[in-house]
C-alpha positions as semicolon CSV with decimal commas, in nm:
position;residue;x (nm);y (nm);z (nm)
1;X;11,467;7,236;5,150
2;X;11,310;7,429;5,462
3;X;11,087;7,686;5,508
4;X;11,094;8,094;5,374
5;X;11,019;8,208;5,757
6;X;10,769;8,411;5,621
7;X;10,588;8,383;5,907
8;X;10,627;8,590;6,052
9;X;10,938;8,761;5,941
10;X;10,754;8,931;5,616
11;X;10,550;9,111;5,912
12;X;10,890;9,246;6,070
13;X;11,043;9,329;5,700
14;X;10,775;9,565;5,650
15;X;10,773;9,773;5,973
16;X;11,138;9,814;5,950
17;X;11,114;9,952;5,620
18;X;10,849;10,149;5,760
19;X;11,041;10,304;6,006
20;X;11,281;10,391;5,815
21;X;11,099;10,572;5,529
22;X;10,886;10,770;5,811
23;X;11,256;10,879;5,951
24;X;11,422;10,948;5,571
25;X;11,099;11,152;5,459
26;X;11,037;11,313;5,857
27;X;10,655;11,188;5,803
28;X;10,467;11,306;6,097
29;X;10,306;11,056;6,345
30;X;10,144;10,941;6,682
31;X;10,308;10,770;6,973
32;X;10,352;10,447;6,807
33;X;10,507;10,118;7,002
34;X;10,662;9,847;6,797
35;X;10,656;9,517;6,961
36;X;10,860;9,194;6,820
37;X;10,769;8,930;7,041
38;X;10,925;8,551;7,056
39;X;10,815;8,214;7,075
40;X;10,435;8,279;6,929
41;X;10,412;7,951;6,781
42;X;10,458;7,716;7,079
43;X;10,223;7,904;7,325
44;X;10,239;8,252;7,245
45;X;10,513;8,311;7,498
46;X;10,631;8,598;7,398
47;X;10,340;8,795;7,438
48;X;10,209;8,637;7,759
49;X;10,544;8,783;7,925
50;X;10,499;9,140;7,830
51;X;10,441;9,386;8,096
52;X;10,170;9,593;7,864
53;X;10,114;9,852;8,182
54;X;10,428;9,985;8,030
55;X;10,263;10,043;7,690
56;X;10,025;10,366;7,667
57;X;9,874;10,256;7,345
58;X;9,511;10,167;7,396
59;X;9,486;9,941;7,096
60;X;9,720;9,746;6,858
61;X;9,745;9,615;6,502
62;X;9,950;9,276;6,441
63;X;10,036;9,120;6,097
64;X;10,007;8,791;6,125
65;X;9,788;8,627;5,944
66;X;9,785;8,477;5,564
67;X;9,596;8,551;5,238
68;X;9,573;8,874;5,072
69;X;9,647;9,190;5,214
70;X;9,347;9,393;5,312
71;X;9,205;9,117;5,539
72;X;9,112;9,217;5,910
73;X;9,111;8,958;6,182
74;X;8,832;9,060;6,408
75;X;8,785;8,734;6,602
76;X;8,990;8,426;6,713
77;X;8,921;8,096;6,910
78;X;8,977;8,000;7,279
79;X;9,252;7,739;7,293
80;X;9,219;7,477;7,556
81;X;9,537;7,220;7,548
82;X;9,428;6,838;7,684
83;X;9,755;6,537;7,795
84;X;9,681;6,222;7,885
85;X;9,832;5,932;8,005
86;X;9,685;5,616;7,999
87;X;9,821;5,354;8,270
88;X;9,817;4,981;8,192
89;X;10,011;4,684;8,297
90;X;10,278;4,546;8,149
91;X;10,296;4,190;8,081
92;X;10,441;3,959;7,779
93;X;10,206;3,971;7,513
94;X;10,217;3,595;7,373
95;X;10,243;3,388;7,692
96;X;10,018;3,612;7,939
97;X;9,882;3,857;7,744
98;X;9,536;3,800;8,024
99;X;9,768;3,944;8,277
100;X;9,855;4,318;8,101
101;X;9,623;4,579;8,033
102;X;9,696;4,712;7,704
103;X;9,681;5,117;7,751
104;X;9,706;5,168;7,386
105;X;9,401;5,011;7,335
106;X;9,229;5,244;7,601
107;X;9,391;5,501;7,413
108;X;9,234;5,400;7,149
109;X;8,913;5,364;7,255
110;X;8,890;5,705;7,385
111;X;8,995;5,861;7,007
112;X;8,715;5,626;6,868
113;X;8,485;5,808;7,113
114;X;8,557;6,169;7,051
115;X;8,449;6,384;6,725
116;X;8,810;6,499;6,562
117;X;8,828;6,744;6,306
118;X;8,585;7,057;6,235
119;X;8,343;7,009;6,476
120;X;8,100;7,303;6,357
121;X;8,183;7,684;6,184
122;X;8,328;7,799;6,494
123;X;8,483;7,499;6,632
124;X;8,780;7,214;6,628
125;X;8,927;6,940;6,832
126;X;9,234;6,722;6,726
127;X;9,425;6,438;6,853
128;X;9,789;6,583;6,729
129;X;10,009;6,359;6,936
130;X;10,008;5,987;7,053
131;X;10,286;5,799;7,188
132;X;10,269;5,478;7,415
133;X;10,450;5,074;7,410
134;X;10,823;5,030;7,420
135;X;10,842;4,651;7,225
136;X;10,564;4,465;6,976
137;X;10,590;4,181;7,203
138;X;10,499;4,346;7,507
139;X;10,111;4,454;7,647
140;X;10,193;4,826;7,636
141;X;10,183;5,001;7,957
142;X;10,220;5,360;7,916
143;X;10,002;5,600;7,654
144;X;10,049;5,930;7,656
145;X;9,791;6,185;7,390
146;X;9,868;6,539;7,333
147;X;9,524;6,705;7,210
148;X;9,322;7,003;7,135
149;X;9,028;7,203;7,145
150;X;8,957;7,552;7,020
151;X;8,610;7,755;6,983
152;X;8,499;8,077;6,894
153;X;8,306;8,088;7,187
154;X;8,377;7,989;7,540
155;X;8,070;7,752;7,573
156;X;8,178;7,562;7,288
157;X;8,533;7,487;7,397
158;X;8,378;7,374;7,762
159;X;8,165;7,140;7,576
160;X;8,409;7,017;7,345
161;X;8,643;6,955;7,577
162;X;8,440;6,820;7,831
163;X;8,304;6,537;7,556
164;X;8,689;6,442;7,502
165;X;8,766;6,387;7,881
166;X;8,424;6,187;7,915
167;X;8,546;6,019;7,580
168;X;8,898;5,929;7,759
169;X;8,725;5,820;8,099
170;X;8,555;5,579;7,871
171;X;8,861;5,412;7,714
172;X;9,014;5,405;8,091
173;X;8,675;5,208;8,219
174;X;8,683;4,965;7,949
175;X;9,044;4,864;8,014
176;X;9,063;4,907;8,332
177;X;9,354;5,171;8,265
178;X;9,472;5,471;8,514
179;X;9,403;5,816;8,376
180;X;9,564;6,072;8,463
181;X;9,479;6,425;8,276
182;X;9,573;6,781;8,241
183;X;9,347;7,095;8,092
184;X;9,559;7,418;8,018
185;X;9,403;7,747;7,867
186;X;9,670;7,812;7,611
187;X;9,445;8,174;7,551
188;X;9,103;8,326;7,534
189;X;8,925;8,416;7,219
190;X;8,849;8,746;7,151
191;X;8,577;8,992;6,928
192;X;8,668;9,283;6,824
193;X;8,347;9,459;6,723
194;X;8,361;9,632;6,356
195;X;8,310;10,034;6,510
196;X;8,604;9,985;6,777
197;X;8,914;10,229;6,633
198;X;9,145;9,990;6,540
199;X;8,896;9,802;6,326
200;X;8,763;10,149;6,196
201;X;9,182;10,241;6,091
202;X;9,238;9,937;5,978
203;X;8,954;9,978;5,687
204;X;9,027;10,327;5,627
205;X;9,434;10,258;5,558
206;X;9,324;9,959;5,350
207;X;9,102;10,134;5,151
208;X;9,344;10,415;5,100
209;X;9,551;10,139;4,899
210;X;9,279;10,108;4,724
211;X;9,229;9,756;4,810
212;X;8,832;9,621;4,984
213;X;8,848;9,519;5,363
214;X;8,779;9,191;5,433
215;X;8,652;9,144;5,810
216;X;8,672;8,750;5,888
217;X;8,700;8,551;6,208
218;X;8,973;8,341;6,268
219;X;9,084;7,952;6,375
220;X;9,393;8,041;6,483
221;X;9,563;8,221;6,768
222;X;9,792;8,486;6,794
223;X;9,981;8,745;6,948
224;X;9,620;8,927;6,968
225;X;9,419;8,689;7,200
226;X;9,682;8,787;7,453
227;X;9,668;9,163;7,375
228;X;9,288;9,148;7,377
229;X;9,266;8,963;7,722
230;X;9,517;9,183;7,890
231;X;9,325;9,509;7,756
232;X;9,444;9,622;7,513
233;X;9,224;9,572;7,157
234;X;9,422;9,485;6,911
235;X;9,287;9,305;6,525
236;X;9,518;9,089;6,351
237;X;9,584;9,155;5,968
238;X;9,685;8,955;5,687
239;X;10,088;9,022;5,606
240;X;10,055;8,861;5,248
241;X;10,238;8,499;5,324
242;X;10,041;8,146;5,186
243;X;10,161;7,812;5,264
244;X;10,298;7,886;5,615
245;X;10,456;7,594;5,779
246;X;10,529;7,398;5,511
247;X;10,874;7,396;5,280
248;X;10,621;7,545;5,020
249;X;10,560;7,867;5,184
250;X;10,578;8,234;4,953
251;X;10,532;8,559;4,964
252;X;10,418;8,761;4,636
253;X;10,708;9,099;4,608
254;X;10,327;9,329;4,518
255;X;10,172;9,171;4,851
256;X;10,513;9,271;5,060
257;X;10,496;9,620;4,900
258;X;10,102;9,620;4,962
259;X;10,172;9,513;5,347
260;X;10,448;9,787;5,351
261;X;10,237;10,055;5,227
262;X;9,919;9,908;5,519
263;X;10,172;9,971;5,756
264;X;10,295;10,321;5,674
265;X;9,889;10,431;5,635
266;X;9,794;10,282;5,993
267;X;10,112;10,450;6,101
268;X;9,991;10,818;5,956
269;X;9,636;10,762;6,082
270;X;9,714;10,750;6,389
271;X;9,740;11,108;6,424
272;X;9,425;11,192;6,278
């Protein structure tokens, strides 16, 4: 079993079909710039490497998001990406366990200390990763924790993030562990209010499917955040997929069509 690929290739299925029925029926538009970009899912790469000076457009539309067509992404979360590694001492862990320091356990005293999970409507933190010890039999030396944080607002994911370094100080004090920590800004969040144009488009081409906009905010990141902090305002729409990342992912043939026809309507009312 694996995956459809759905996301986000459902996205790329319409606009080329797009393109090609505005060429077959000579349908008149704008300037329009289509942009495939790679590597979105482990760190928005893609988009953090394009040079957008070279693009005129002054706003965007991407199709990346799940549910129902007709939904409009108008904000998304700052992303702040936490490692750590935890420092202990080795030592053998039935004759002289007194003589290790056990950086699992300071590990795991730092997890015990930090809120995990939905932290409030506009905010997360997870512990995704943990990997430390080499043998049962030995006081494990090295722990290393890949984590998260993510907020709607930029105070929030200081404060979160600040409570999970205090929260892994803590398991280094009590162990007596060396920490060792990094902080990266994966991307900043972004609001895109509901009179900019491309939110304003967006509701008019739904509509003109006869389908209701839905205007929702966001937990997850995208090509957008980058678009957004480099300039350009962009929203994110729903392309129609459920399930992503799992082998049970699907798309519905009427939401492809639907996504198809959003595509070709943003794509005519550009001009107007």
């Amino acid at each position: 079993e694996c995956i459809l690929g759905g996301d986000d290739k459902v996205a790329v299925a319409a606009i080329i079909e797009v393109l090609n029925v505005i060429k077959e029926r000579n349908i008149p538009t704008g300037d329009i710039y289509i942009i495939f970009t790679i590597s979105e899912e482990i760190g928005i790469l893609g988009a953090k490497c394009i040079n957008l000076d070279l693009i005129r457009a002054k706003y965007g539309f991407a199709f990346d998001s799940d549910g129902d067509i007709g939904t409009i992404v108008n904000r998304a979360p700052y992303q702040n990406s936490i490692y750590a590694h935890f420092k202990g001492k080795a030592a053998h862990a039935g004759i002289e366990p007194e003589k290790g320091i056990n950086s699992i356990k300071a590990a795991s005293i730092a997890i015990s200390n930090m809120k995990i999970g939905r932290i409030d409507k506009e905010s997360t933190c997870n512990v995704g990763k943990i990997e430390g010890g080499i043998a049962r039999n030995i006081v494990a030396e090295n722990t290393k924790l890949e984590m998260e944080a993510r907020s709607l607002k930029l105070s929030g994911l200081d404060k979160i993030t600040g409570e999970m370094i205090n929260a892994l100080k803590k398991g280094a004090k009590m162990t007596g562990a060396v920490l060792n920590y990094e902080i990266i800004r994966e991307y900043d969040g972004f609001e895109v209010t509901e009179d900019a144009i491309p939110v304003q488009i967006a509701k008019k081409a739904i509509r003109k499917l006869k389908l209701r906009p839905k205007i929702i905010s966001s937990g997850g990141g995208s090509d957008v955040n980058i678009f957004n902090s480099k300039g350009k305002i962009a929203v994110n729409l729903s392309a129609g997929m459920e399930n992503v990342h799992t082998n049970k992912e699907f798309v519905k043939v009427e939401q492809l069509e639907k996504l198809s026809g959003l595509v070709l309507e943003i794509c005519k009312f550009v001009i107007k």
